[in-house]
C-alpha positions in Angstrom: -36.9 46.8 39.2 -38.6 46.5 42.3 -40.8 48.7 43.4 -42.3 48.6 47.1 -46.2 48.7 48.4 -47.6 51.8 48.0 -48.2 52.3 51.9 -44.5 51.9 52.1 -43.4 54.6 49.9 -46.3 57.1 49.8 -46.1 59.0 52.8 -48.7 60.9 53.0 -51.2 62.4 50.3 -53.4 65.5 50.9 -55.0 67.9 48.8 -52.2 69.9 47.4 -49.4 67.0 47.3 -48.3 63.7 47.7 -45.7 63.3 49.3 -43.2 60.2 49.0 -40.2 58.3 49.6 -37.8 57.9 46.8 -36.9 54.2 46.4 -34.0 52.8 44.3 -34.1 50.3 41.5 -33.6 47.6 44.5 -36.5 49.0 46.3 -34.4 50.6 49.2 -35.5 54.2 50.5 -32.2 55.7 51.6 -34.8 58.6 53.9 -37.1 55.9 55.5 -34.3 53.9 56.4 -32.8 57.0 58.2 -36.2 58.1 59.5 -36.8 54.6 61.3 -33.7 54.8 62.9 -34.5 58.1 64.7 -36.0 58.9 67.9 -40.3 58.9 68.5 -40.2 62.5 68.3 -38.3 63.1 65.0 -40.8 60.5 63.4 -43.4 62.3 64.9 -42.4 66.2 63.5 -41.5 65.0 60.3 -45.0 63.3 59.6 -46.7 66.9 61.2 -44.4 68.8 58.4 -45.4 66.1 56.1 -49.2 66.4 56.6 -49.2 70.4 57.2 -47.4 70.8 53.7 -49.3 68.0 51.4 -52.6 69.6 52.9 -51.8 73.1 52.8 -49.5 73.4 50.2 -46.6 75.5 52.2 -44.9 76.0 55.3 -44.1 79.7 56.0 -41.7 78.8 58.9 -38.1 78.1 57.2 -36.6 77.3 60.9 -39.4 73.5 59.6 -38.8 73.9 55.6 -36.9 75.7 53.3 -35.0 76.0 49.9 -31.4 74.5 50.5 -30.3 74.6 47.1 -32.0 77.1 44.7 -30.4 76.4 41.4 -31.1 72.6 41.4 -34.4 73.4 43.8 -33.7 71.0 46.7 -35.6 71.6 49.9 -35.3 70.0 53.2 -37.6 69.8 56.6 -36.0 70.1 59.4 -37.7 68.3 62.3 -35.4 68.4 65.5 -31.4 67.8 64.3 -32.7 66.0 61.0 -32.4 67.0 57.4 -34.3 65.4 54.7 -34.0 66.5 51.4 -36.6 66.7 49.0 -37.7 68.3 45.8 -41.3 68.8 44.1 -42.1 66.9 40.7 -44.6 67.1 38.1 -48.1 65.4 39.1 -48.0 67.7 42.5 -45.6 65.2 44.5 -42.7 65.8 46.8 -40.1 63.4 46.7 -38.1 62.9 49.9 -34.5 61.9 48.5 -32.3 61.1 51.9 -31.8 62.4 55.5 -29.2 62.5 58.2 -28.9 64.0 61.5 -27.7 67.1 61.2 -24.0 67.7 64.0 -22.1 70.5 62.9 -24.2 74.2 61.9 -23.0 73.7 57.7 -25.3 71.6 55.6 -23.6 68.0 55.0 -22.1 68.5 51.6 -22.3 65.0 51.0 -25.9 64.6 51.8 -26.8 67.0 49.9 -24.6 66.1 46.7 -26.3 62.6 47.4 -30.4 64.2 47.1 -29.5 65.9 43.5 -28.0 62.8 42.1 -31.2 61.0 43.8 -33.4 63.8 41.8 -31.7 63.1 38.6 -32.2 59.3 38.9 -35.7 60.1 39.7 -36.3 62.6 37.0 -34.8 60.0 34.8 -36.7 56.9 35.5 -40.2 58.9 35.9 -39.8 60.6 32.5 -42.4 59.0 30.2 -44.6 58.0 32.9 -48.0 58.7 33.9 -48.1 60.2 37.1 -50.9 58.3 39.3 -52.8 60.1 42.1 -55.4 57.6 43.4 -55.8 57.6 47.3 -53.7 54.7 48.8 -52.9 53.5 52.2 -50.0 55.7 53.0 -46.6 55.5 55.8 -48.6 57.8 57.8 -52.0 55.5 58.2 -49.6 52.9 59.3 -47.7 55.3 62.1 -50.9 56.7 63.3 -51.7 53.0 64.4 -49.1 53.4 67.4 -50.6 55.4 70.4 -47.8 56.9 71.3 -47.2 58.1 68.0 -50.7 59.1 67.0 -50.8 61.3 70.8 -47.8 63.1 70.3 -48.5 63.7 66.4 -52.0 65.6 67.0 -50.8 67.6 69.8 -47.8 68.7 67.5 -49.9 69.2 64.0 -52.1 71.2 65.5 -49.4 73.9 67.3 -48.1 73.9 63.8 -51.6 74.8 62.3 -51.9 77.4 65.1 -48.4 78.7 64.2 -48.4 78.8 60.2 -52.0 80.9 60.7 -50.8 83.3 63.1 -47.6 84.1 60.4 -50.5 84.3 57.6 -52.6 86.5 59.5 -49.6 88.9 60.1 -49.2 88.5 56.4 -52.1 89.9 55.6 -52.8 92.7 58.0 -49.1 93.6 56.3 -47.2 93.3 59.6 -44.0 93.1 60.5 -43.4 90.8 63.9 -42.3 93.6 65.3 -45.4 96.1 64.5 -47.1 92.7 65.8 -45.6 92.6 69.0 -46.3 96.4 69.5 -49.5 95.8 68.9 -50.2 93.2 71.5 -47.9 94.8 74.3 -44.9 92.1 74.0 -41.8 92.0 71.8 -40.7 91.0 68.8 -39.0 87.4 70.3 -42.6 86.7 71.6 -43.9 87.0 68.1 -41.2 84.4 66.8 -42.4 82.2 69.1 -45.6 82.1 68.9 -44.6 81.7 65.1 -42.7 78.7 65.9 -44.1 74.9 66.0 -42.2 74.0 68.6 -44.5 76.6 71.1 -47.2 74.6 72.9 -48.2 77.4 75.5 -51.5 78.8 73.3 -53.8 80.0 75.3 -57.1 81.6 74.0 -56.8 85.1 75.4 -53.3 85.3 73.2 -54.9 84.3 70.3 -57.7 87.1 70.5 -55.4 89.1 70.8 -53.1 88.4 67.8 -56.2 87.8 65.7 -57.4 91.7 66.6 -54.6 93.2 66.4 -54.5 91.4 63.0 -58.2 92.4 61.9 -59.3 88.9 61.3 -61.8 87.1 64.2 -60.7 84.2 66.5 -63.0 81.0 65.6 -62.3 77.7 67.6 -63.6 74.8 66.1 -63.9 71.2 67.2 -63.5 69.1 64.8 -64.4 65.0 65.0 -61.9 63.5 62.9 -61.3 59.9 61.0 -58.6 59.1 64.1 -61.2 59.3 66.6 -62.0 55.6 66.2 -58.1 55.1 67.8 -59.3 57.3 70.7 -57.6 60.6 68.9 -59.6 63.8 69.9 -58.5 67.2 68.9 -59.8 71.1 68.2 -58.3 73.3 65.5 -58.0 77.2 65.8 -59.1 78.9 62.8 
């Protein structure tokens, strides 16, 4: 069997998963071959999704990540008009099966027929093994080397941070979006946006707002990360 470098199939690893590319027997990974085929900013949403959900542990916003298939429990992010599947495994990893860009509004059948036989040859081969979870060199570390990349991808991880804790605020002040929205004086659409990682307009003043009419308090941080050798600067709303 051959099995790749680690930086080639570990995508990303962060405190609550690891997330990876599946790889057959021959070594070929069916979702980073369809990933490196896609445009800048698919690359650059799926690795924010990735990140956001091996970090954090969930994504609240199911327009990004959802359940696809709940009796076989296959998943799929959704970054622009690509699928890839994946499922979660024992050893707190995500495997990413395959992906394809998505044309009509149904779910591709086939792709998806193709990620449960990919989990069952997975489930298969792994059975038995010890599941490792030393940090590596991930697909990520190596993207993040491209400026391009590495601009757009903090700009778009952090409107997805922003996003996710707005929904979990609402969550916990037991809000609806639209007792949200009457809250703040806007409506309910405003609320799914601003709910949405795909809004880049946040502006301070809107997010003291939410955060009061939320009962939680508005704290900016800037934080000086490990990417700031590469000239990558960014804050973080808490």
């Amino acid at each position: 069997m051959v099995i790749p470098k680690k930086e080639e199939y570990i995508f990303y690893q962060g405190e609550k998963f690891q997330v990876e590319f599946y790889f057959t027997e021959a070594g070929r990974m069916p979702a980073k071959e369809c990933l490196e085929e896609a445009a800048l900013d698919v690359k650059v949403k799926l690795a924010v999704l990735v990140k956001y959900i091996a970090e954090q542990g969930k994504i609240f916003d199911i327009t990004k990540f959802r359940v696809i298939d709940s009796k076989e429990k296959i998943y799929e992010f959704k970054p622009l008009q690509y699928r890839f599947f994946n499922f979660f495994y024992e050893g707190r990893k995500i495997i990413i099966t395959n992906g394809y860009m998505k044309k009509p509004q149904k779910v591709s059948k086939k792709d998806l027929e193709r990620a449960r036989d990919i989990k069952k040859d997975y489930t298969y081969r792994a059975k038995g093994g010890a599941v490792i979870m030393e940090k590596n060199k991930t697909y990520l570390d190596k993207l993040m080397v491209e400026k391009d990349f590495r601009g757009k991808f903090d700009q778009e991880y952090q409107n997805l941070c922003i996003a996710e804790q707005i929904v979990q605020a609402r969550h916990h002040a037991h809000l609806t979006q639209s007792a949200l929205a009457k809250r703040i004086h806007t409506t309910k659409s405003a609320i799914s946006r601003y709910e949405s990682a795909d809004y880049d307009k946040y502006g301070i003043a809107l997010l003291t707002r939410i955060a009061k009419a939320c009962g939680t308090d508005l704290k900016i941080n800037f934080v000086t990360s490990k990417s700031v050798k590469n000239g990558s600067r960014f804050a973080t709303a808490v």
